[in-house]
C-alpha angles and dihedrals in degrees: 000000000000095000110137090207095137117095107206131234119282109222104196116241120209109227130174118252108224114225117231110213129181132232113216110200117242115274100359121115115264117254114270116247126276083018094118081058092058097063127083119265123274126221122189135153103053102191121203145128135264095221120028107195138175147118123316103260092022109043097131121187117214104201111192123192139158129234133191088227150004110300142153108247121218112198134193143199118200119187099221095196091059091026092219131126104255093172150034120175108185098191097214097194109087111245126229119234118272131041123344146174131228119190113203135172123246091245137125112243083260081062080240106143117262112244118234115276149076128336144162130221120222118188125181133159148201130215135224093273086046094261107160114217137209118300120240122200140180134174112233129179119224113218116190122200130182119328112228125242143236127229092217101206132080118253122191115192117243096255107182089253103055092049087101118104096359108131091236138024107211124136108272146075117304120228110233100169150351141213105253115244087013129146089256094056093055093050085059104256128151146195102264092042113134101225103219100174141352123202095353095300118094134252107209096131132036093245082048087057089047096061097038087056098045089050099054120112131228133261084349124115114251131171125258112188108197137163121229116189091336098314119107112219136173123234125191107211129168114219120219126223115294085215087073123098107285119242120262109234107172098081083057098047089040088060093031096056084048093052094043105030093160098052100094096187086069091046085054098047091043090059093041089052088043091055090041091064093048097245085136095171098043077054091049093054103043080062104051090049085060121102108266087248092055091046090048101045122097092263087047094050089044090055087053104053097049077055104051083038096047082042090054089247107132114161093058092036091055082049086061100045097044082046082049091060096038085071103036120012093190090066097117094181090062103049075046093060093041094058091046084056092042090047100048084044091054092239088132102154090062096033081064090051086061112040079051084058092050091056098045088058089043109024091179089059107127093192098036078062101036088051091047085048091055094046092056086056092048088052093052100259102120091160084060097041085054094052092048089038098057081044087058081053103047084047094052132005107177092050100108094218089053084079103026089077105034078053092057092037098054089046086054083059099049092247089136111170088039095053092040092062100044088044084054093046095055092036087074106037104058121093090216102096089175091057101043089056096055089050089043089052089042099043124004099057094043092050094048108045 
């Protein structure tokens, strides 16, 4: 349950707007009127950086540059070892005048992955009436580092109510399915399987198994501890990229629920997955064929609420998750659920309450803390979105929204070049281009006139 489908809250920055003047030469004839329209548009202040670096499958380039009016930027990549054009970006959305951000992928025009080495950047524009302006470049070298991985089999939490039919009951994540044929499955693991650790870090608590996942390398061994019917054992397994193609999950846990109807923990996992992957009435109906205690109980209600909040529906998707902790109050997931509706409602004094409540049943959650971190600044605390906000940080350091909101806070505290560069970092490192375009637009241009 790893979707960043959330946008976060936009907590409106003051900024000074510069003055442009003009200088009119002595003695000579002021310019007519409307005659500034009639020339061609002017582009300066191409901002990037020497070295562009980032992981193989996720390396992003943000290209800044300032234009005395609106225009229509068209931006290329040349590889200058192989002295060939890899890449044209023609920015549709006209752009206002003044400085803005475009965020692009480090990809040739086929979306294959640029090698390391050396580029140069090439911007032009064109205005309203089709003027095409002066062309900005810049060489820039492209450094890769290590692709992530991806732990490529399906863990559910032990949430008090799944506990029932699992072959152990130690403290993890459960397996409840994996990709067949998948790197996991090589390295002997099962469904059933209790996941201890992963990559040297714990897994206790779901936040714990996000950020053991998000920190494993690619193509490289790493340890999984795990128990299988009581008995603790170690597995070597190599993740692949997590740029590769994800594994479907829905076929195994279609035939797994069917073999073991009575394992509760599977049927959970089937209609997550289900809502995930966005087939919301398939979901809808996996949970209406359940038994009414199934349905009613905190996982159930759980269930209900990701659904009536992936399906826009608030009001009834903040009723199942308050029913999910009347059952059980140590369901994170739940108090998680309640501060995003409460969010998206403006209700920030009590979205913060529970996301405080998120973090306090699992204290290694990343986005219970991040969330929390963007609600403080919705209600107006900047110095405590910054300090959960750093926690989210020290939890996770490769989740995007860790540093999206320690970026914002620290600029709300007039801690400019520090908040400039955490905004940036997770600027590029978020999958949600949408998004990153709104923040670029809220905070980053404002910030860098």
């Amino acid at each position: 349950m790893d979707a960043e489908t959330t946008r976060p809250p936009v907590v409106r920055l003051l900024v000074a707007a510069g003055a442009v003047t003009a200088a009119v030469l002595a003695g000579a004839a002021p310019a007519p009127e409307g005659a500034r329209a009639a020339q061609a548009p002017a582009l300066d202040s191409l901002r990037l950086p020497n070295t562009v670096s980032g992981a193989r499958g996720r390396t992003r380039l943000l290209v800044g540059v300032r234009s005395d009016s609106r225009v229509r930027l068209t931006i290329q990549i040349e590889d200058l070892a192989r002295k060939r054009l890899v890449r044209t970006i023609r920015v549709t959305p006209v752009r206002r005048a003044g400085r803005t951000y475009v965020r692009i992928a480090a990809v040739s025009d086929r979306g294959f992955q640029l090698p390391g080495g050396a580029y140069r950047l090439r911007v032009r524009a064109r205005d309203t009436k089709g003027r095409l302006s002066n062309e900005l470049s810049k060489s820039f070298r492209l450094k890769l580092k290590t692709p992530r991985g991806r732990f490529d089999a399906y863990t559910v939490p032990r949430l008090k109510g799944l506990r029932r039919g699992l072959p152990t009951q130690a403290a993890g994540q459960v397996v409840a399915a994996l990709a067949p044929r998948g790197r996991a499955v090589r390295a002997g693991l099962r469904k059933g399987d209790v996941i201890l650790a992963l990559n040297g870090r714990r897994t206790a608590t779901p936040g714990a198994m996000l950020a053991a996942r998000r920190s494993l390398p690619a193509n490289r061994e790493v340890k999984v501890r795990y128990v299988r019917k009581g008995v603790t054992t170690q597995a070597l397994i190599t993740p692949r990229p997590d740029w590769t193609k994800a594994p479907s999950y829905g076929p195994s846990l279609a035939v797994i629920t069917r073999r073991e109807p009575k394992v509760f923990a599977w049927a959970f996992a089937r209609v997550q997955v289900q809502i995930d992957s966005g087939q919301l009435k398939a979901a809808a109906a996996t949970l209406r064929s359940w038994p009414a205690g199934r349905r009613k109980s905190a996982p159930g209600r759980l269930l209900q609420g990701n659904l009536r909040l992936a399906l826009g529906r608030q009001n009834p998707a903040l009723s199942s998750y308050n029913q999910a902790l009347a059952k059980d109050r140590q369901i994170s997931a739940a108090s998680f659920g309640r501060g995003i509706v409460l969010s998206r409602q403006e209700r920030h004094r009590l979205a913060t309450r529970a996301f405080e409540v998120a973090r306090a049943a699992d204290p290694r959650s990343a986005p219970a803390a991040a969330f929390h971190a963007y609600a403080l600044l919705r209600a107006g605390d900047n110095a405590g979105a910054l300090e959960a906000a750093n926690q989210a940080v020290a939890l996770d350091r490769f989740y995007a929204d860790s540093h999206l909101p320690r970026g914002i806070a620290l600029l709300a505290l007039e801690r400019k070049k520090e908040g400039m560069i955490a905004l940036r970092r997770g600027l590029l490192d978020t999958a949600d281009a949408k998004r990153a375009d709104s923040l670029i637009r809220a905070y980053l241009e404002p910030n860098d006139p």
